[in-house]
C-alpha positions as CSV (number, residue, x, y, z in Angstrom):
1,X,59.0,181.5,-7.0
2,X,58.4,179.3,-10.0
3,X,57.6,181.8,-12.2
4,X,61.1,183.9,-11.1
5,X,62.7,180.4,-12.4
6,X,61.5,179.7,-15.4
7,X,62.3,183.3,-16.4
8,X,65.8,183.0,-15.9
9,X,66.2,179.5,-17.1
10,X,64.6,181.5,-21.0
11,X,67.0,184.2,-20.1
12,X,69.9,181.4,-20.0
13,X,68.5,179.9,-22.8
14,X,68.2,182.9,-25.2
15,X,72.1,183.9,-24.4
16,X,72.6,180.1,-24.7
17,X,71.1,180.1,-28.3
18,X,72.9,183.6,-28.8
19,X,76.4,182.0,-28.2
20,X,75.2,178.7,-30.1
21,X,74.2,180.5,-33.0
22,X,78.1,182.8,-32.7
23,X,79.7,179.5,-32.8
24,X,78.1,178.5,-35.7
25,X,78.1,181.4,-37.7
26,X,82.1,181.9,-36.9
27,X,82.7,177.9,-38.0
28,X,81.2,178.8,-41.2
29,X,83.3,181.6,-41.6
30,X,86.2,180.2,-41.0
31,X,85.5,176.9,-42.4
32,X,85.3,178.2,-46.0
33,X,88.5,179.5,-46.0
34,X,90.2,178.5,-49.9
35,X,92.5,176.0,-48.6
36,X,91.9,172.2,-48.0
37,X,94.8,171.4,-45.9
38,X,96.1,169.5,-49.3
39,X,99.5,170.2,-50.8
40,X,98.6,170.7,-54.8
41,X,101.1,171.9,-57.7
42,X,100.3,174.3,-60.5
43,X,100.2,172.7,-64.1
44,X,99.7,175.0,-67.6
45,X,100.1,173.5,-70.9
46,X,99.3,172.8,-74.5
47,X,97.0,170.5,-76.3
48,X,97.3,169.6,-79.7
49,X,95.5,167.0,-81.6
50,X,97.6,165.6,-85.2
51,X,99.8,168.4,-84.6
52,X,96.9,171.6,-84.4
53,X,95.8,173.0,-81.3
54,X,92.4,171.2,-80.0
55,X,89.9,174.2,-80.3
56,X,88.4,173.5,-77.0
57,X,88.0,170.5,-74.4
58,X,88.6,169.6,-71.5
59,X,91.5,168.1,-69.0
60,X,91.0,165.9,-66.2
61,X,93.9,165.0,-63.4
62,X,92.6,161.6,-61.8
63,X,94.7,160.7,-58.7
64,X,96.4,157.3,-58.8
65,X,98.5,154.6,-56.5
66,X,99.1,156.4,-53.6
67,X,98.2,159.8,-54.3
68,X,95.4,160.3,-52.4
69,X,93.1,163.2,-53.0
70,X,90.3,164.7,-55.6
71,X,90.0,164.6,-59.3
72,X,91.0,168.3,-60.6
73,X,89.6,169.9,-64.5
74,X,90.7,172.3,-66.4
75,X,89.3,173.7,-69.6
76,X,91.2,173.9,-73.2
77,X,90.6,176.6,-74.9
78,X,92.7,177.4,-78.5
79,X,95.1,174.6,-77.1
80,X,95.8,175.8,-73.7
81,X,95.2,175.5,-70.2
82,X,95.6,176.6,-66.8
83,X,95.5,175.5,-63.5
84,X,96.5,178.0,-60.4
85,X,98.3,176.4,-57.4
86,X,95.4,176.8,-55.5
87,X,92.9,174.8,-57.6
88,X,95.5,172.4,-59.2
89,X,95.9,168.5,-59.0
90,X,97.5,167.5,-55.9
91,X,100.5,166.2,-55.8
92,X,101.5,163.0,-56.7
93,X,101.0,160.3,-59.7
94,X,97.5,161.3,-61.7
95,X,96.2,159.6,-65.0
96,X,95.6,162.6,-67.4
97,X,92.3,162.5,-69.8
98,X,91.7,164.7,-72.0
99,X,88.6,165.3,-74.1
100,X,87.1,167.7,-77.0
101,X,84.0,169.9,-75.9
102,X,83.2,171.1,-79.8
103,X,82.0,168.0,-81.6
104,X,77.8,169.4,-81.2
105,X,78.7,172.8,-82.9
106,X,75.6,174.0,-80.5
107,X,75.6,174.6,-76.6
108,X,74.8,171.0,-74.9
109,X,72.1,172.2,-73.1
110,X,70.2,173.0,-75.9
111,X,67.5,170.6,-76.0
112,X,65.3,172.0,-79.4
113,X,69.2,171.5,-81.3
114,X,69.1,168.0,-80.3
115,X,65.7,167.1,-80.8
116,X,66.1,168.4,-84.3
117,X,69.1,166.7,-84.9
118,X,67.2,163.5,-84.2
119,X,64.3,164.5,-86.1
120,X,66.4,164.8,-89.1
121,X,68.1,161.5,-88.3
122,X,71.6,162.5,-87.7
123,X,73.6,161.0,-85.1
124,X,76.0,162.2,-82.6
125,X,78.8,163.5,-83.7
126,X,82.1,161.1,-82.6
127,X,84.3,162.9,-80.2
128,X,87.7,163.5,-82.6
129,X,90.0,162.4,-79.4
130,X,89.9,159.1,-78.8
131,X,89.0,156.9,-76.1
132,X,92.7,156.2,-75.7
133,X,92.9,159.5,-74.3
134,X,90.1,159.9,-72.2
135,X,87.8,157.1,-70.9
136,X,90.9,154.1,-71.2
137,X,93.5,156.7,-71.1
138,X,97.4,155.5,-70.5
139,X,98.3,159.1,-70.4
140,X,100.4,159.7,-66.9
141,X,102.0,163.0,-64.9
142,X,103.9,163.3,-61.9
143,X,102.9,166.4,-59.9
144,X,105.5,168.5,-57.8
145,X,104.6,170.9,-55.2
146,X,107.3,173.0,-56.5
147,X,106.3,176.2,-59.5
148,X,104.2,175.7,-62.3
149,X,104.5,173.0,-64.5
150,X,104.3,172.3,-68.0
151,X,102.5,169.3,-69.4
152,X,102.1,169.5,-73.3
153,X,100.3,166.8,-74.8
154,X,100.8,166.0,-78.6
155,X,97.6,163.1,-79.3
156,X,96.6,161.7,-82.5
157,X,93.3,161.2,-83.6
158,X,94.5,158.2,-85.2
159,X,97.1,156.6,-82.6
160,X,99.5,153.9,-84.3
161,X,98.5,150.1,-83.2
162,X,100.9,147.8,-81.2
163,X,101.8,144.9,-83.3
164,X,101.2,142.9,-80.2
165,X,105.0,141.6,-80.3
């Protein structure tokens, strides 16, 4: 009689493990679905850096105040860029930063470029957007859940000074 037991508790547990394993595989599934649950707006627009389209760089859409939700990218390329709906900021207040990708003239995972650019004694090259518009940026935009919208940004690579008055 004990064997008879134990053989239909394994049977119970193999279509337990059976239905375990359904469950999981059907949460996965259905857990990677594209949307987040978070109401985000579409945004395009133009770059330009002392009135010339930056070659290529990057955008960054970091929530602020009460806009709660993740940081979104988007790259430049010839002065332009694009972010769909579904992979756009979210809406609400974000600080924009912006940054050029093209200062190394060589592909930053190139390790031999570097080292020979520091065998030869030359530094970095200095990122031609300044920090004003990245890393201490001031630049703002309101997103709308509402069509695309366009967010041109016109930056100088030498920003006039506040006389402090």
């Amino acid at each position: 009689m004990l064997r008879f037991v134990n053989a239909i508790d394994f049977a119970g547990a193999g279509r337990l493990a059976a239905a375990v394993g359904l469950a999981i595989l059907v949460a996965l599934l259905t857990g990677c679905s594209p949307g987040d649950g978070l109401t985000r707006g579409a945004v395009n627009g133009k770059i330009t850096l002392d009135k010339k389209p930056l070659p290529s760089g990057v955008i960054r859409f970091v929530p602020v105040g009460e806009t709660d939700g993740p940081a979104v990218m988007a790259i430049i390329t010839e002065g332009a860029y694009a972010l769909p709906q579904s992979e756009g900021p979210v809406v609400g207040n974000h600080r924009v930063e912006i940054e050029a990708t093209n200062m190394l003239q060589f592909p930053i995972d190139d390790e031999a470029a570097f080292a020979e650019m520091a065998k030869r004694g030359r530094r970095m090259p200095v990122n031609p957007v300044p920090p004003l518009y990245n890393q201490s940026s001031r630049l703002t935009a309101r997103i709308a859940p509402e069509g695309a919208i366009d967010l041109n940004f016109d930056l100088q690579s030498k920003p006039a000074r506040s006389t402090g008055r």
